[in-house]
ZAZAPA-877724 format. One record per residue (C-alpha): residue in three letters; y, x, z. Coordinates in steps of 0.5 Angstrom, whole numbers, plus 500, padded with zeros to 3 digits. Example, Ala and Ser with C-alpha at 12.3 -4.5 7.8 and 13.67 -1.06 7.14 Angstrom:
REM residues 2
ALA491525516SER498527514
END
This chain:
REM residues 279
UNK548494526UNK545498520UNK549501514UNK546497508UNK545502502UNK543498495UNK541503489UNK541502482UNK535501477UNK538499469UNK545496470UNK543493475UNK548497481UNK551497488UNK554502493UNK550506497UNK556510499UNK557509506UNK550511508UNK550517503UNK556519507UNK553519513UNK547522511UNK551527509UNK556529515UNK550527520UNK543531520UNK539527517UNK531526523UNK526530521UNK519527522UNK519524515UNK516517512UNK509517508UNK509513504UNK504510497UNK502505492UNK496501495UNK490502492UNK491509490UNK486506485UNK484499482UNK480497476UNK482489473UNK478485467UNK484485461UNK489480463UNK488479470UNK493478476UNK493484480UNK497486487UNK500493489UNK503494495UNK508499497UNK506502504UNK508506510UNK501509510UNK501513516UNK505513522UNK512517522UNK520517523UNK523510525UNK527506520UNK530500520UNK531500512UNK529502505UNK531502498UNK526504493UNK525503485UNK519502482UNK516504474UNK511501471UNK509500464UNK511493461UNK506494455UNK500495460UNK504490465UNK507484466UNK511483473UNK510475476UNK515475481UNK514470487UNK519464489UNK522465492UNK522473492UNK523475500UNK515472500UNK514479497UNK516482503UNK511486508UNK509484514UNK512490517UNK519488514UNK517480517UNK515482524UNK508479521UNK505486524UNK511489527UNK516487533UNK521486527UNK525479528UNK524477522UNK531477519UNK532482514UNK538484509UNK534483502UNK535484496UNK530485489UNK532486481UNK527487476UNK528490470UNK525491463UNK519497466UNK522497474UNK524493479UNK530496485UNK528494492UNK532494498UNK530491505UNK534492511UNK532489518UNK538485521UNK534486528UNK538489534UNK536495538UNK529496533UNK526500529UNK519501525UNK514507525UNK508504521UNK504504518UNK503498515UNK505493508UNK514494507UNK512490500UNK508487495UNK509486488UNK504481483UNK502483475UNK499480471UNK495485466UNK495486458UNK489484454UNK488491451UNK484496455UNK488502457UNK489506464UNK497506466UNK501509473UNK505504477UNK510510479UNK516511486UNK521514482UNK525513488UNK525511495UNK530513501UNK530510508UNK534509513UNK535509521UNK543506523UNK546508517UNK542515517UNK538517512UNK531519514UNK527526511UNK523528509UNK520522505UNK512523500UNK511519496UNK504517492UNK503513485UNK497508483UNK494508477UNK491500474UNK484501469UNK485495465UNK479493462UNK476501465UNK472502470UNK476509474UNK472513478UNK474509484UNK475502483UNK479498488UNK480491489UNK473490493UNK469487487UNK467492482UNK460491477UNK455487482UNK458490488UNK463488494UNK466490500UNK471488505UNK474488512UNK477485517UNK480484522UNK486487517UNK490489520UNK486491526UNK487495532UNK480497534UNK474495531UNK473493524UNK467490521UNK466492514UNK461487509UNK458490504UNK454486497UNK451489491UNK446486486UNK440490486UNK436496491UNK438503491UNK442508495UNK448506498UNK453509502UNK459507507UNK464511508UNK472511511UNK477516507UNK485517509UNK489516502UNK488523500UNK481522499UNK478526505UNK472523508UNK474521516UNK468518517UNK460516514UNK458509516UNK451509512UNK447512508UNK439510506UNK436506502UNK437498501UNK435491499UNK440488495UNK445483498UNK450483503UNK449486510UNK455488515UNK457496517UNK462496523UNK467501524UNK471503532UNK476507529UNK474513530UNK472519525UNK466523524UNK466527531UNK468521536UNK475521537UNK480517535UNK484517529UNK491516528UNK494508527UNK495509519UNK492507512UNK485508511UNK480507504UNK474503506UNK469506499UNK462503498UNK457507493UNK451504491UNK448505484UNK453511481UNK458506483UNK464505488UNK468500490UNK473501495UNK478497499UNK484498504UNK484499512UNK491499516UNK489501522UNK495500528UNK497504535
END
């Protein structure tokens, strides 16, 4: 049975010293987790509600646990928590997307800017590798327009008790009332576009929508903004039409199970939306 490791936010404390313990006398496995915020970008009207994920984005090391803290600015945002707080948790976590059994040691504090997370899967003989949602987090947004970043200050996983490294790490930024370079979200200024299936194992089905004419693009990207693949590039009528994607990049071959960022241009404009693509 794992070793459960709590963490610390504000006050708010538990001990971890058995995992560290272990982590210290044991090498700790070497493939190493990806983790991020998603989306890396959105934009939201002033006062709007808004969801940020913590995501493995992109297949790696095998835990079966983690602990995190998450930093945000509470003059830009206010945090909704649901009721109870284990409907926060990913479908990684659940088994919703994964052969966890949907049993988890799970344990959630909110402070004043943060929140501390620690969710350990009670399942026997298993483990996960991503990618895909570990946590979901709901705010509502200030009414005055400002750019904030929601930050991983920390986050460790686990296998058995031992820790796994190494772990990277990737901030958002919510523009309240402020269009950012690229919007998320999927709905942007006359523009839309969505995905499913999502997760999806194969193919996906990308909807695009936009208010008026013009040059329009289509494009996947990993979530370091690097182009995998062009959907569609020309010339187009206002009003929605479908772009598929088989989960392949640019020169035909299969790209690795992950997150991807699904961008639609159009008018000077981008929106984008989230992809995880499965083994």
């Amino acid at each position: 049975m794992a070793t459960i490791g709590w963490t610390r936010v504000k006050g708010w404390s538990a001990a971890g010293a058995l995992a560290m313990a272990l982590a210290l006398a044991v090498p700790a496995y070497g493939q190493g987790v990806q983790c991020g915020l998603i989306p890396a970008q959105q934009s939201v009207a002033l006062g709007a509600e808004l969801d940020i994920e913590l995501d493995v984005t992109a297949a790696g090391a095998a835990f079966n646990g983690f602990d995190a803290v998450l930093s945000y600015d509470p003059a830009a945002l206010t945090l909704l928590p649901t009721s109870p707080t284990t409907l926060q948790q990913g479908c990684l976590m659940t088994g919703g997307c994964s052969a966890a059994c949907g049993n988890t040691f799970h344990r959630f504090a909110a402070a004043g800017d943060s929140v501390a997370i620690t969710d350990i899967l009670l399942c026997d003989q298993i483990v996960l590798s991503g990618p895909g949602p570990l946590y979901k987090l709901h705010f509502r947004a200030a009414n005055v327009e400002q750019v904030t970043t929601v930050r991983i200050r920390r986050a460790v996983f686990y296998d058995a008790g031992l820790y796994v490294t190494p772990v990277a790490t990737a901030d958002c930024q919510v523009g309240i009332g402020i269009a950012l370079d690229v919007g998320g979200g999927g709905v942007a200024r006359g523009l839309k576009v969505s995905a499913a299936p999502n997760p999806a194992r194969s193919g996906v089905a990308v909807r695009v929508e936009s208010a008026g004419e013009g040059e329009q693009e289509v494009g996947v990207y990993d979530v370091n903004g690097r182009r995998v693949r062009e959907l569609s590039r020309g010339w187009y009528g206002s009003g929605a039409r479908v772009v598929g994607w088989d989960g392949r990049d640019g020169a035909g071959a299969r790209v690795a199970a992950g997150v991807y960022l699904v961008r639609f241009r159009a008018g000077g404009r981008i929106v984008q939306t989230r992809v995880t693509l499965l083994q």
